[in-house]
PyMOL Python script that loads the backbone (N, CA, C, O; Angstrom):
from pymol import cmd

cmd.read_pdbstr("""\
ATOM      1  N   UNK A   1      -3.008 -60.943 -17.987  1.00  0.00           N
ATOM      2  CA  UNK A   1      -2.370 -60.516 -16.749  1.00  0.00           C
ATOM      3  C   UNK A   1      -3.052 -59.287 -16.164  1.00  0.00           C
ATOM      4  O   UNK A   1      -2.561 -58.746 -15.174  1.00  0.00           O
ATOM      5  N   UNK A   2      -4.273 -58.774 -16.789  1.00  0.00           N
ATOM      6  CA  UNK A   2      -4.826 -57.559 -16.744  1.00  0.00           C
ATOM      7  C   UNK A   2      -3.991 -56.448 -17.039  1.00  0.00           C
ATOM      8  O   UNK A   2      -4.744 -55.492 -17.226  1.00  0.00           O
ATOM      9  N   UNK A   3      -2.625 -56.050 -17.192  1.00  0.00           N
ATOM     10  CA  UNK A   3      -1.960 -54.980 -17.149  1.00  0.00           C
ATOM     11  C   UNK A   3      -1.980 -54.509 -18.690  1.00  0.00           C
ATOM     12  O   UNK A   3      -2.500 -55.141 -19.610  1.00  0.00           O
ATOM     13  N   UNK A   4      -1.284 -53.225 -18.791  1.00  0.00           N
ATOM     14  CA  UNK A   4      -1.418 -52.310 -20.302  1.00  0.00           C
ATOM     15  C   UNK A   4      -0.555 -51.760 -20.233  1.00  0.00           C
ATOM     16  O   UNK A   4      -0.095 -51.495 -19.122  1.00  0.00           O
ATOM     17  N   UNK A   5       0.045 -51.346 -21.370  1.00  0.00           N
ATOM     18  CA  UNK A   5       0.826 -50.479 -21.347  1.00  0.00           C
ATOM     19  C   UNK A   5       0.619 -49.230 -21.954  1.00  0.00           C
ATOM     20  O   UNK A   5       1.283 -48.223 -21.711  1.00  0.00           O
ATOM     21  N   UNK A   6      -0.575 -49.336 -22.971  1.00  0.00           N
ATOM     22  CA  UNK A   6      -0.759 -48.211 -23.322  1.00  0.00           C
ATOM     23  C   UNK A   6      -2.112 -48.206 -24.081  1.00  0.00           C
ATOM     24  O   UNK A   6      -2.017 -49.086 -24.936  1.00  0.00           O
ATOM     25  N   UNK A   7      -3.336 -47.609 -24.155  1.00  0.00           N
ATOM     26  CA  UNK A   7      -4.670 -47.800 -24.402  1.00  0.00           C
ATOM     27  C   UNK A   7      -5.024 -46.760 -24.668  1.00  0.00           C
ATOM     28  O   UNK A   7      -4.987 -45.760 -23.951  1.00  0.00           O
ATOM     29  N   UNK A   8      -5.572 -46.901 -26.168  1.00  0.00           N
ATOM     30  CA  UNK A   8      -5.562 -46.115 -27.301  1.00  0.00           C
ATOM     31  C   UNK A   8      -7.202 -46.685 -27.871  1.00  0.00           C
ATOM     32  O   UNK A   8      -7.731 -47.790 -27.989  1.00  0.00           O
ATOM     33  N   UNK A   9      -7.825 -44.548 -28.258  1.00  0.00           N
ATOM     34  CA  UNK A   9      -9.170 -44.796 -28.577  1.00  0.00           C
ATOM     35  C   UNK A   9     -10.272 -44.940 -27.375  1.00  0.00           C
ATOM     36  O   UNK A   9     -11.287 -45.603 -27.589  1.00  0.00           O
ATOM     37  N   UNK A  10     -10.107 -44.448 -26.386  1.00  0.00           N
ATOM     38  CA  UNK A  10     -10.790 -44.168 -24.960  1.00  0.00           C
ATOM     39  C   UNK A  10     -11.718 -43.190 -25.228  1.00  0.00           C
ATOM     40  O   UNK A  10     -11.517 -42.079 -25.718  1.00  0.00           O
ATOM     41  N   UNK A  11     -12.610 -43.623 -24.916  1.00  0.00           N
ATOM     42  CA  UNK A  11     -13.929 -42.439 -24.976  1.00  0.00           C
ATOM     43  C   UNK A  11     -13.902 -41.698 -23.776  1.00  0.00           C
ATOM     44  O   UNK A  11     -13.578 -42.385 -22.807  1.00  0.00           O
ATOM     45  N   UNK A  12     -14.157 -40.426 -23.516  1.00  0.00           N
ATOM     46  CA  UNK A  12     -13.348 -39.292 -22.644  1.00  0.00           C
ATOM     47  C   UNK A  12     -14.346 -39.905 -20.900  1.00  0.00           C
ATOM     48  O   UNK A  12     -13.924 -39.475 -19.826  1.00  0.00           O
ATOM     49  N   UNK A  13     -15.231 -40.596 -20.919  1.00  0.00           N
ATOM     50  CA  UNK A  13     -15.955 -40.951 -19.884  1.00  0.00           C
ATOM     51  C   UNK A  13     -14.719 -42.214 -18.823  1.00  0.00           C
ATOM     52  O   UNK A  13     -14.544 -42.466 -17.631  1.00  0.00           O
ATOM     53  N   UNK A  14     -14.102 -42.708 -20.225  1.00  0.00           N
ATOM     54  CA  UNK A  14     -13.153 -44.105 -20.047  1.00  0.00           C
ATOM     55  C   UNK A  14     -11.924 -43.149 -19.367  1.00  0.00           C
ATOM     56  O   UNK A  14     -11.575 -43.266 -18.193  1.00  0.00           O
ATOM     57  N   UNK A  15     -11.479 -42.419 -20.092  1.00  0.00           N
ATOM     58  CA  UNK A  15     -10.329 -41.932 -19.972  1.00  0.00           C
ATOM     59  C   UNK A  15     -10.005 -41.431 -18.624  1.00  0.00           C
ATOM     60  O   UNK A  15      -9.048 -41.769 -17.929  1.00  0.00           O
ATOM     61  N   UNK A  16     -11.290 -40.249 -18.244  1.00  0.00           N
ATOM     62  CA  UNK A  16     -11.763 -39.655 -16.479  1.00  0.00           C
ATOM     63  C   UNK A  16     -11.423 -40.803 -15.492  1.00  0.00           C
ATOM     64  O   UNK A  16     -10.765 -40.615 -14.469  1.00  0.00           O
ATOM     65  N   UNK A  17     -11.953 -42.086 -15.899  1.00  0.00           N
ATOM     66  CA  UNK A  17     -11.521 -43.176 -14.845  1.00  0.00           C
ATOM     67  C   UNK A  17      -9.900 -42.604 -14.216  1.00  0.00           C
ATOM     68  O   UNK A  17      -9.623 -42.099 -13.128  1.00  0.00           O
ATOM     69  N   UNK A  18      -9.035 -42.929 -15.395  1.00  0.00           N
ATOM     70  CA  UNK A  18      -7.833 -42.910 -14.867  1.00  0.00           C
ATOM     71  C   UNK A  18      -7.151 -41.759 -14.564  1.00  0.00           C
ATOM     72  O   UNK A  18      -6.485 -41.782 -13.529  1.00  0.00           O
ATOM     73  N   UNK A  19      -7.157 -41.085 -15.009  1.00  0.00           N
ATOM     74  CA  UNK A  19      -6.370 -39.473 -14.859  1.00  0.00           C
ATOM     75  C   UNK A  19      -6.782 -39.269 -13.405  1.00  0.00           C
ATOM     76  O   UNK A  19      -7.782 -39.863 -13.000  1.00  0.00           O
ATOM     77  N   UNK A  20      -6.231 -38.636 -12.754  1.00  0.00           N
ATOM     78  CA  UNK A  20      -5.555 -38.717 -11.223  1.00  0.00           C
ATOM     79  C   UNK A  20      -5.395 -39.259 -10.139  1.00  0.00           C
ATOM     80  O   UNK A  20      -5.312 -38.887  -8.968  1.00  0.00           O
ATOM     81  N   UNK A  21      -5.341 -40.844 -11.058  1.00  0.00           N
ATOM     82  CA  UNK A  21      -5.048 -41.520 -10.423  1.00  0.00           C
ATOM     83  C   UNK A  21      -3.252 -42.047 -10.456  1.00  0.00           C
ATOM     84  O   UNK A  21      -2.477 -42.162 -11.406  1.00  0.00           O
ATOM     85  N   UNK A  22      -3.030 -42.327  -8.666  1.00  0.00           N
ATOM     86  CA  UNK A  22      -1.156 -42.462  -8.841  1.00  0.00           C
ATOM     87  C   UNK A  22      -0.924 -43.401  -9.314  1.00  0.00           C
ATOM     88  O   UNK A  22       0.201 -43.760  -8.968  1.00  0.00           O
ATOM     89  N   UNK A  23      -1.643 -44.457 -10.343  1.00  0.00           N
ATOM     90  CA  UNK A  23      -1.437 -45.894 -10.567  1.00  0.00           C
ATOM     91  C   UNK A  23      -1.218 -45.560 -12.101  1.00  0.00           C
ATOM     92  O   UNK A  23      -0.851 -46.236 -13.062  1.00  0.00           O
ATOM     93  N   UNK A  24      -1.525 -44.474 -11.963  1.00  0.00           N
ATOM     94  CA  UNK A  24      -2.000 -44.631 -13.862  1.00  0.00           C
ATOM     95  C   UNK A  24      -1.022 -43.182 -14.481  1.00  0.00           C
ATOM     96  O   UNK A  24      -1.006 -42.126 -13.849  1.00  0.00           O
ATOM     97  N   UNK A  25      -0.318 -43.358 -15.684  1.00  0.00           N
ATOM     98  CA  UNK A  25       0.290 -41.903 -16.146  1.00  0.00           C
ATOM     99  C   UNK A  25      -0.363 -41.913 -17.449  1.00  0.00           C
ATOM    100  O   UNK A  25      -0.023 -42.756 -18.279  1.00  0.00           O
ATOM    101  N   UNK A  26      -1.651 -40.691 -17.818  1.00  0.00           N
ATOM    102  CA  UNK A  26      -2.006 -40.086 -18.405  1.00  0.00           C
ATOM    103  C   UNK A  26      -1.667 -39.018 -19.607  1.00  0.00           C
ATOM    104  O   UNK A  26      -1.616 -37.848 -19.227  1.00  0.00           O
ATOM    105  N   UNK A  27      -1.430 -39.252 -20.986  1.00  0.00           N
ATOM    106  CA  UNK A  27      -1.269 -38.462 -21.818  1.00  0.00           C
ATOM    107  C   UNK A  27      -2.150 -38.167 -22.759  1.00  0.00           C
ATOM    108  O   UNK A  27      -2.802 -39.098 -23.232  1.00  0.00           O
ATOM    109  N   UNK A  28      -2.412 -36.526 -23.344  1.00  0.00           N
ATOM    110  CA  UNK A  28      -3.546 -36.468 -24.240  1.00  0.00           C
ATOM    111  C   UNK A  28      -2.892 -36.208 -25.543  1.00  0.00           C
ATOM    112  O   UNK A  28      -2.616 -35.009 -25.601  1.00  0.00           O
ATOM    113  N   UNK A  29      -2.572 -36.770 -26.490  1.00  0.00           N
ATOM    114  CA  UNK A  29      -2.574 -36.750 -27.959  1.00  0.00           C
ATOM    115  C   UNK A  29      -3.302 -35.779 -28.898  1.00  0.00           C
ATOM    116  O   UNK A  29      -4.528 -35.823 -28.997  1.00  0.00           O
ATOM    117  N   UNK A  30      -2.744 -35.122 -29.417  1.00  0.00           N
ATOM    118  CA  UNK A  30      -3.567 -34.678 -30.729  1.00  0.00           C
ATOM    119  C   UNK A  30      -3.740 -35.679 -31.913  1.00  0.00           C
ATOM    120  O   UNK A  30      -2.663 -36.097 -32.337  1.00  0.00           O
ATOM    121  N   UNK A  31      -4.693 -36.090 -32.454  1.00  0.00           N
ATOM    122  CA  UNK A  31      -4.283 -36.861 -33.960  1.00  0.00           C
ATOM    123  C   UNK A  31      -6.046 -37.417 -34.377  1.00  0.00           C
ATOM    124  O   UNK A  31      -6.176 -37.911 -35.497  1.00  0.00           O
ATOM    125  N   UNK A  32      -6.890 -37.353 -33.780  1.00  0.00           N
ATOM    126  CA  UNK A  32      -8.175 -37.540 -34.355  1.00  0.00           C
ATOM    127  C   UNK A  32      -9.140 -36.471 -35.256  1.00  0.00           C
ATOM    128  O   UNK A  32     -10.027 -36.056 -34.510  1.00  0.00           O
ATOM    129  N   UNK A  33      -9.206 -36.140 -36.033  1.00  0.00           N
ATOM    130  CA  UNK A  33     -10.158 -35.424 -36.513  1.00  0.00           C
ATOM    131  C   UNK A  33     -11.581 -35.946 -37.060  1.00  0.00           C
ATOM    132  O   UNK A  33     -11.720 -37.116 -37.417  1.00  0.00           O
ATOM    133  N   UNK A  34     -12.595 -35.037 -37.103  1.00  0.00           N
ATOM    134  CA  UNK A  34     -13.930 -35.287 -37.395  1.00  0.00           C
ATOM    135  C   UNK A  34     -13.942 -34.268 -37.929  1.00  0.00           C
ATOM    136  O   UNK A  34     -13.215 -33.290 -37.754  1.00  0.00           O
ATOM    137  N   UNK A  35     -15.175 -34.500 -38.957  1.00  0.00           N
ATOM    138  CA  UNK A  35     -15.463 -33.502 -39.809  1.00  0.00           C
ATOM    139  C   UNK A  35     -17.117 -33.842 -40.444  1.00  0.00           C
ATOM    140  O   UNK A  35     -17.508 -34.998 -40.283  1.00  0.00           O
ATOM    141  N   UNK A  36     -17.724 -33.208 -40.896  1.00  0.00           N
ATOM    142  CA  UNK A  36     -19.140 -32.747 -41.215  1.00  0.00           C
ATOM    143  C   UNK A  36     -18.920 -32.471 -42.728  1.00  0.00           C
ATOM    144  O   UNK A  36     -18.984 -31.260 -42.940  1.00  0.00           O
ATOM    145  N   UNK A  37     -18.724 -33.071 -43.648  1.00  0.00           N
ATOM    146  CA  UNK A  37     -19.225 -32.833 -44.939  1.00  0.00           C
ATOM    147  C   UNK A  37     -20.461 -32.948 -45.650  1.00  0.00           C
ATOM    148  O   UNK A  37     -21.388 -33.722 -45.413  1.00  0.00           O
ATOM    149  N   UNK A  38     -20.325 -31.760 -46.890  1.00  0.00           N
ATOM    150  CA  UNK A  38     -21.682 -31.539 -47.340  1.00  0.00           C
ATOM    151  C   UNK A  38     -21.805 -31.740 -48.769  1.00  0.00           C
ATOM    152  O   UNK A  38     -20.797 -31.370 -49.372  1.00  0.00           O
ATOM    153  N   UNK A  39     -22.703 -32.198 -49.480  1.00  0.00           N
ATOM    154  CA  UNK A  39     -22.220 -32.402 -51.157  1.00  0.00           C
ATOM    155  C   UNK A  39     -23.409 -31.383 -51.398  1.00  0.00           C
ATOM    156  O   UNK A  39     -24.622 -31.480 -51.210  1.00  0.00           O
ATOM    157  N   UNK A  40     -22.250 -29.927 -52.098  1.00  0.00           N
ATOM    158  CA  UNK A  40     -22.340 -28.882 -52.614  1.00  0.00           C
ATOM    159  C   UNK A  40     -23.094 -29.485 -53.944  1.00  0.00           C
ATOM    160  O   UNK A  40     -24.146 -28.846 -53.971  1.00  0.00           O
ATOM    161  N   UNK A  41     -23.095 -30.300 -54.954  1.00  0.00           N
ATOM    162  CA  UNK A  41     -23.265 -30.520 -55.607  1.00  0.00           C
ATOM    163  C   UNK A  41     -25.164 -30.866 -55.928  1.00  0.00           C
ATOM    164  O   UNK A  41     -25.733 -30.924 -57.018  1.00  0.00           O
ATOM    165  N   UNK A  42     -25.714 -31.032 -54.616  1.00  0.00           N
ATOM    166  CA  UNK A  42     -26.983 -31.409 -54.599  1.00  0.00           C
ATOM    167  C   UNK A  42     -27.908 -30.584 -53.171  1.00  0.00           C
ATOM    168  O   UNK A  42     -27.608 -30.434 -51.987  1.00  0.00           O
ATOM    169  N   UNK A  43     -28.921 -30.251 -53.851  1.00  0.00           N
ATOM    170  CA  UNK A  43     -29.960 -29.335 -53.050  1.00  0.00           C
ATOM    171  C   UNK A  43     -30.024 -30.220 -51.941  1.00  0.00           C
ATOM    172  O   UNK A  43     -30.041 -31.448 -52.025  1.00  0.00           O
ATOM    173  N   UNK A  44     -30.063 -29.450 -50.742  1.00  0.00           N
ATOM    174  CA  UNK A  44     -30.370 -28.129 -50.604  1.00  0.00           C
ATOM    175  C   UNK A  44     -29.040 -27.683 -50.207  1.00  0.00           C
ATOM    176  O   UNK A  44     -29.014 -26.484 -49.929  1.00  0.00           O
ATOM    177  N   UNK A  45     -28.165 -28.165 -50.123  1.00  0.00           N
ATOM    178  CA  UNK A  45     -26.592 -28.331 -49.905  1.00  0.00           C
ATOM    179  C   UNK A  45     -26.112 -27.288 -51.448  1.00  0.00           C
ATOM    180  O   UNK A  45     -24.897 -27.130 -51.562  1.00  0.00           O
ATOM    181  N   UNK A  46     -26.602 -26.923 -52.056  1.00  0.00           N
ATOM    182  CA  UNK A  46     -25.885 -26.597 -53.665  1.00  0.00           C
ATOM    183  C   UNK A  46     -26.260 -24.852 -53.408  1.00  0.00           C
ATOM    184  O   UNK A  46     -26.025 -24.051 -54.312  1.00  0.00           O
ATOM    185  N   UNK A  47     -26.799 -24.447 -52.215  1.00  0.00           N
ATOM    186  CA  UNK A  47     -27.493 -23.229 -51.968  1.00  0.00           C
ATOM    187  C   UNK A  47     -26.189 -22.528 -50.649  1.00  0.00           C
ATOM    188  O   UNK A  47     -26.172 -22.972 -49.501  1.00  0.00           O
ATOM    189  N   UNK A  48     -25.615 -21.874 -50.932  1.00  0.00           N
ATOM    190  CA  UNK A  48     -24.764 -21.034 -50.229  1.00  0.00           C
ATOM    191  C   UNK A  48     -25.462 -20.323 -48.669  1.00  0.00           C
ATOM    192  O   UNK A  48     -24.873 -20.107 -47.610  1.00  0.00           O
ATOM    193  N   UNK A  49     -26.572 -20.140 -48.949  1.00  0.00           N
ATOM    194  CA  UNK A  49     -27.145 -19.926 -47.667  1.00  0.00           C
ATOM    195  C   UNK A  49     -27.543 -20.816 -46.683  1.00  0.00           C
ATOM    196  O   UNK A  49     -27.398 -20.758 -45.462  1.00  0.00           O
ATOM    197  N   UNK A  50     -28.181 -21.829 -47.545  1.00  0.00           N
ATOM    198  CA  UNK A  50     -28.482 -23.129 -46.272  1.00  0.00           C
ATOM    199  C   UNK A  50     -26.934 -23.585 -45.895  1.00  0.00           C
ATOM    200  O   UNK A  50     -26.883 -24.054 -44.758  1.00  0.00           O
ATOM    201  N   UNK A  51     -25.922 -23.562 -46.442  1.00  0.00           N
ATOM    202  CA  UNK A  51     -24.618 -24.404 -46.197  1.00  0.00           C
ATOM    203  C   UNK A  51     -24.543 -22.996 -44.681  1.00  0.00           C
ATOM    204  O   UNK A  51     -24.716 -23.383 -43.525  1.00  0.00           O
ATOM    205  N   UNK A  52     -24.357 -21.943 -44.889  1.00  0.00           N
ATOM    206  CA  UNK A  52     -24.351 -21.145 -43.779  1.00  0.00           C
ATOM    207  C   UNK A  52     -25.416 -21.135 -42.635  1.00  0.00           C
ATOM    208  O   UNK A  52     -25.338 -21.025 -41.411  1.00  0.00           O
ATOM    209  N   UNK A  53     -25.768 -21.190 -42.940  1.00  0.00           N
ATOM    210  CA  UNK A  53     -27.061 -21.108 -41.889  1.00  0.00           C
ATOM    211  C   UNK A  53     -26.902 -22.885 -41.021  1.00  0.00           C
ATOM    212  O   UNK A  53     -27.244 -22.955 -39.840  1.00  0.00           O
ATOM    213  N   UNK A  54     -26.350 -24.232 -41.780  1.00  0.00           N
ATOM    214  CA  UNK A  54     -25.892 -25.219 -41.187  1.00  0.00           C
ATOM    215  C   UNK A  54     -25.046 -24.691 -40.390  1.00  0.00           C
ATOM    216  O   UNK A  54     -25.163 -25.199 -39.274  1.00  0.00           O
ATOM    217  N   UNK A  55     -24.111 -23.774 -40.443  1.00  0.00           N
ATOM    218  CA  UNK A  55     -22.133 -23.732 -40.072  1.00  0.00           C
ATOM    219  C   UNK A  55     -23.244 -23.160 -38.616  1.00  0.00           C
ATOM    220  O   UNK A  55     -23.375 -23.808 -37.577  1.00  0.00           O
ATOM    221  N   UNK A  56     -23.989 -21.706 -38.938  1.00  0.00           N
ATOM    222  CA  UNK A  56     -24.385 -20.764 -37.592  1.00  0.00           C
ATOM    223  C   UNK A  56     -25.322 -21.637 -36.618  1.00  0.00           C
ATOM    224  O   UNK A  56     -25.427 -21.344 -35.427  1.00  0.00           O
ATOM    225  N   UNK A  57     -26.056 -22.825 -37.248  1.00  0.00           N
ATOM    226  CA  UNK A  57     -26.769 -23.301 -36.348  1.00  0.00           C
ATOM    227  C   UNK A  57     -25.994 -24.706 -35.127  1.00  0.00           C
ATOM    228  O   UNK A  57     -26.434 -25.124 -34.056  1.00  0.00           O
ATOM    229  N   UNK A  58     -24.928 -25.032 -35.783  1.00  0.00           N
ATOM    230  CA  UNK A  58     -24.295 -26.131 -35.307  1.00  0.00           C
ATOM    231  C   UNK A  58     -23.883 -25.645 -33.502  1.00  0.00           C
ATOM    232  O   UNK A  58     -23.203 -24.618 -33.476  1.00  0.00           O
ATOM    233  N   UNK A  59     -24.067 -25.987 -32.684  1.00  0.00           N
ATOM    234  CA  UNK A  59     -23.885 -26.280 -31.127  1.00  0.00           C
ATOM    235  C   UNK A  59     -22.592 -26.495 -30.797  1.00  0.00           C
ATOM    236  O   UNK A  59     -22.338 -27.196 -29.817  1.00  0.00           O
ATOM    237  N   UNK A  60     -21.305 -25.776 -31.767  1.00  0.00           N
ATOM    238  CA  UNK A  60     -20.279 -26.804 -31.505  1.00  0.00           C
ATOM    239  C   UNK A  60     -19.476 -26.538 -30.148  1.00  0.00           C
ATOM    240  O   UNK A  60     -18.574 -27.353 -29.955  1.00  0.00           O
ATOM    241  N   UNK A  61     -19.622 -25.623 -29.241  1.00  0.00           N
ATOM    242  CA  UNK A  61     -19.498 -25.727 -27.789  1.00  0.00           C
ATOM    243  C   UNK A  61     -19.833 -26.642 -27.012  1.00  0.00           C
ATOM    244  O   UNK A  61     -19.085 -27.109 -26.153  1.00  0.00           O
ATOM    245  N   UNK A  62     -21.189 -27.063 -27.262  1.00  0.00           N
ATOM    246  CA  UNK A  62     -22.128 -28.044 -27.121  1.00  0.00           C
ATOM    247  C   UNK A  62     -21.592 -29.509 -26.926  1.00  0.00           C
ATOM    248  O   UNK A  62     -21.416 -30.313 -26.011  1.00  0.00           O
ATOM    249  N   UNK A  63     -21.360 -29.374 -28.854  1.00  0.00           N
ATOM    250  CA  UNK A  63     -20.694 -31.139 -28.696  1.00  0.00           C
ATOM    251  C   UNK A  63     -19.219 -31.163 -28.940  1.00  0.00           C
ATOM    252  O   UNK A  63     -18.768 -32.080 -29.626  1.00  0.00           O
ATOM    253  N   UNK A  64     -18.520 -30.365 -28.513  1.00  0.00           N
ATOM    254  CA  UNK A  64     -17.001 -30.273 -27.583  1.00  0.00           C
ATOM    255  C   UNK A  64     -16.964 -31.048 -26.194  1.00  0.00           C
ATOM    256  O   UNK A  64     -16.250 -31.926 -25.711  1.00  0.00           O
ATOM    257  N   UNK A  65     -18.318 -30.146 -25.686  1.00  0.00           N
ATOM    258  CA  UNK A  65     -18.242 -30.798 -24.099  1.00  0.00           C
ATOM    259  C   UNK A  65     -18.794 -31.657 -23.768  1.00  0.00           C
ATOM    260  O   UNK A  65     -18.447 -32.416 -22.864  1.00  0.00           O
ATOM    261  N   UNK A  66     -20.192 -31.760 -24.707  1.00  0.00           N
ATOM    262  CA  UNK A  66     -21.101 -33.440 -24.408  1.00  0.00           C
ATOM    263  C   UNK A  66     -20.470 -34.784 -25.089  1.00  0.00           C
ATOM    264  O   UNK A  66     -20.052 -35.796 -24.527  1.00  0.00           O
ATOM    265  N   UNK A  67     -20.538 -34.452 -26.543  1.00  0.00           N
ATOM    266  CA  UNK A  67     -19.082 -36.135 -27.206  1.00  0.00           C
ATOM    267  C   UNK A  67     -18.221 -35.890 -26.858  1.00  0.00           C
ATOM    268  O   UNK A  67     -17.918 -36.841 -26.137  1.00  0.00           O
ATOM    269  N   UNK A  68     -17.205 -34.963 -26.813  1.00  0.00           N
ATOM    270  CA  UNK A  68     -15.809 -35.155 -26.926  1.00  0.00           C
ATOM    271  C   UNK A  68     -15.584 -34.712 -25.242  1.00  0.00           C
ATOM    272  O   UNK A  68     -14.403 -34.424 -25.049  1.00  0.00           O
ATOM    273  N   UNK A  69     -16.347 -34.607 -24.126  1.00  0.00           N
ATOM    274  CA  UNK A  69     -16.214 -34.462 -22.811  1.00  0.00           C
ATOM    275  C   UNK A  69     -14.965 -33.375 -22.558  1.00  0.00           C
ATOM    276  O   UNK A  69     -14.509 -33.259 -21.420  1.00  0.00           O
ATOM    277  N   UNK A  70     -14.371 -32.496 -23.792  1.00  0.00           N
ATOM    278  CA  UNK A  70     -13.832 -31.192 -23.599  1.00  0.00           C
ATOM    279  C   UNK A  70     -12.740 -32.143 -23.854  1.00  0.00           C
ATOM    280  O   UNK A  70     -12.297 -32.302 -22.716  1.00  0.00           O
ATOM    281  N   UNK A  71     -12.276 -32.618 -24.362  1.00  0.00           N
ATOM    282  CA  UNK A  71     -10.670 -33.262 -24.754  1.00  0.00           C
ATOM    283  C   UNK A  71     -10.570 -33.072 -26.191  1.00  0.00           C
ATOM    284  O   UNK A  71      -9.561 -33.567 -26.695  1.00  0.00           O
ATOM    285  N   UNK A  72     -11.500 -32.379 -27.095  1.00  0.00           N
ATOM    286  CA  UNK A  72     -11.770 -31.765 -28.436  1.00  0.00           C
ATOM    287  C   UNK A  72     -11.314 -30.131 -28.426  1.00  0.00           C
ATOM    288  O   UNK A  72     -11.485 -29.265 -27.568  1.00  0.00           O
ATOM    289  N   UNK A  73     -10.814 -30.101 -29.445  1.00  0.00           N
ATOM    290  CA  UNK A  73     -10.946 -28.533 -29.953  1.00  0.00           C
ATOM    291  C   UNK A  73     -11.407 -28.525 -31.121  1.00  0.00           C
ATOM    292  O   UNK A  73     -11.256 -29.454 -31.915  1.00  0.00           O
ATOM    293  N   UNK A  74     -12.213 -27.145 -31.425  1.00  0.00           N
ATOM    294  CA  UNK A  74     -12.981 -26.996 -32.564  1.00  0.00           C
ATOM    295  C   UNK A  74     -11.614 -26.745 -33.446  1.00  0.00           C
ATOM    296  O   UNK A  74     -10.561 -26.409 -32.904  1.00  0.00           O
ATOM    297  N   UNK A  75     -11.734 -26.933 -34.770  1.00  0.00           N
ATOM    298  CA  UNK A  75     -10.711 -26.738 -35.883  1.00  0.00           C
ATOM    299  C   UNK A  75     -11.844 -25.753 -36.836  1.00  0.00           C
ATOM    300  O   UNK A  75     -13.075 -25.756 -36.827  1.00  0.00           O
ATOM    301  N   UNK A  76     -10.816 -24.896 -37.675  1.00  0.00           N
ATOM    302  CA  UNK A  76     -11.358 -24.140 -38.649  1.00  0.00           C
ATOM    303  C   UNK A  76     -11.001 -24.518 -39.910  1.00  0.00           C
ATOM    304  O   UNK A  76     -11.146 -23.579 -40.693  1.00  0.00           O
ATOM    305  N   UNK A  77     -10.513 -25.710 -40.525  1.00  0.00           N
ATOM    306  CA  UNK A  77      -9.618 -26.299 -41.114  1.00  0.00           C
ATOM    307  C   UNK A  77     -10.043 -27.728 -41.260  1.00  0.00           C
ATOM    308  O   UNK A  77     -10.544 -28.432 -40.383  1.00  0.00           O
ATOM    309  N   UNK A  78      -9.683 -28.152 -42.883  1.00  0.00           N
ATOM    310  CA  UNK A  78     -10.390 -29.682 -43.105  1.00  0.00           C
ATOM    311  C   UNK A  78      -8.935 -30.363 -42.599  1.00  0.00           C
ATOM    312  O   UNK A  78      -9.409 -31.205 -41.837  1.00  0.00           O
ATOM    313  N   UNK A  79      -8.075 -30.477 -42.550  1.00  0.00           N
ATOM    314  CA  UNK A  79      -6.549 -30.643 -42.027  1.00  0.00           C
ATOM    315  C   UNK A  79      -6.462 -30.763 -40.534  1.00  0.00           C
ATOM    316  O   UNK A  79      -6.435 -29.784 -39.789  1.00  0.00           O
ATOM    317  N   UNK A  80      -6.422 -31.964 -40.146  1.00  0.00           N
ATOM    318  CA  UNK A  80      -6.341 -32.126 -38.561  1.00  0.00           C
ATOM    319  C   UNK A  80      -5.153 -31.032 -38.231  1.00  0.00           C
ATOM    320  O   UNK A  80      -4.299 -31.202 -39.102  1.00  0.00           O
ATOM    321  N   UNK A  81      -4.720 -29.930 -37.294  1.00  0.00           N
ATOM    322  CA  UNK A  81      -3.977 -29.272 -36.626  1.00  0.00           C
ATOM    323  C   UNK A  81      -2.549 -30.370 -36.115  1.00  0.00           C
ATOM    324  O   UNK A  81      -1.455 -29.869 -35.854  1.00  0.00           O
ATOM    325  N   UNK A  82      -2.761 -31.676 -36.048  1.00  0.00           N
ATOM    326  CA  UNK A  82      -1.169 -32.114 -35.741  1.00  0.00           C
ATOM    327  C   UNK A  82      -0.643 -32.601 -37.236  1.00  0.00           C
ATOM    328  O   UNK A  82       0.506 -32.962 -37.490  1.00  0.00           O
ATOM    329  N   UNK A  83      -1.659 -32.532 -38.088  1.00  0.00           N
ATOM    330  CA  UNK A  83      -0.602 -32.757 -39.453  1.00  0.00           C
ATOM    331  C   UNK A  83       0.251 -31.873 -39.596  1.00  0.00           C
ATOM    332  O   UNK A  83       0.164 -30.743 -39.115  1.00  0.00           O
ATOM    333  N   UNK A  84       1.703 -32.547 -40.675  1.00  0.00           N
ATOM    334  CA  UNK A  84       2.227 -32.226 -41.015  1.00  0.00           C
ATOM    335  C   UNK A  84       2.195 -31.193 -41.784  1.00  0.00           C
ATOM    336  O   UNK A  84       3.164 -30.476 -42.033  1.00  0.00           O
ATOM    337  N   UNK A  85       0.733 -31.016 -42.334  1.00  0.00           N
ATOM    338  CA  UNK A  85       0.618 -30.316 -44.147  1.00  0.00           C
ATOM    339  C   UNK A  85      -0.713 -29.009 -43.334  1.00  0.00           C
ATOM    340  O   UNK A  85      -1.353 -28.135 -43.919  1.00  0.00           O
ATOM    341  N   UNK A  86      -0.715 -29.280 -42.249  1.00  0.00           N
ATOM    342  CA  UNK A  86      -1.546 -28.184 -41.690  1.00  0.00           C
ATOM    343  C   UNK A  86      -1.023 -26.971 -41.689  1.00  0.00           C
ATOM    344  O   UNK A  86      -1.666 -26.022 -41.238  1.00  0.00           O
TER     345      UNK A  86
END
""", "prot")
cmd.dss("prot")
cmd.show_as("cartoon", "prot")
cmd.util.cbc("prot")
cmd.orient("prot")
C-alpha cells in the first residue's frame, strides 16, 4: 500500500528526507551504540601508549558528523547511555 507506520534503522541521509516534512512525524531514539575495541592482550595493542595515542588520534567530531550525519553522540562509556545499567 506503500504506507508505514514506523521505520526503524534509517541511515541519517534517509532520515533528512523526512523530517520537516508535514506528511511525516519524526522521532530520534537513543538505543544504538558502537564501539572500537582493542585486544590488550596482543602487540601492538598490549602497549599502553599506542592504545592512547589510538584514543588522541581518532577524528571523533569528524565521524559524528560524516557517519552518523550528527544524530550520534560521542559516549565515554562501553554502556550505551539509554541503558538501564548505565
Amino acid at each position: 500500500s506503500g504506507e508505514a507506520n514506523m521505520a526503524l534503522g534509517l541511515y541519517p541521509e534517509e532520515l533528512m528526507r523526512f523530517e520537516g516534512r508535514p506528511e511525516f512525524t519524526t522521532h530520534r531514539v537513543r538505543g544504538n551504540h558502537s564501539t572500537l575495541e582493542l585486544n590488550w592482550a596482543e602487540p601492538p595493542f598490549d602497549d599502553q601508549k599506542v592504545r592512547q595515542a589510538v584514543c588522541y588520534a581518532l577524528p571523533y567530531e569528524r565521524i559524528l558528523d560524516r557517519v552518523y550525519g550528527g544524530y550520534a553522540r560521542r559516549s565515554h562509556s562501553p554502556i550505551c547511555s539509554s541503558s538501564e545499567f548505565h
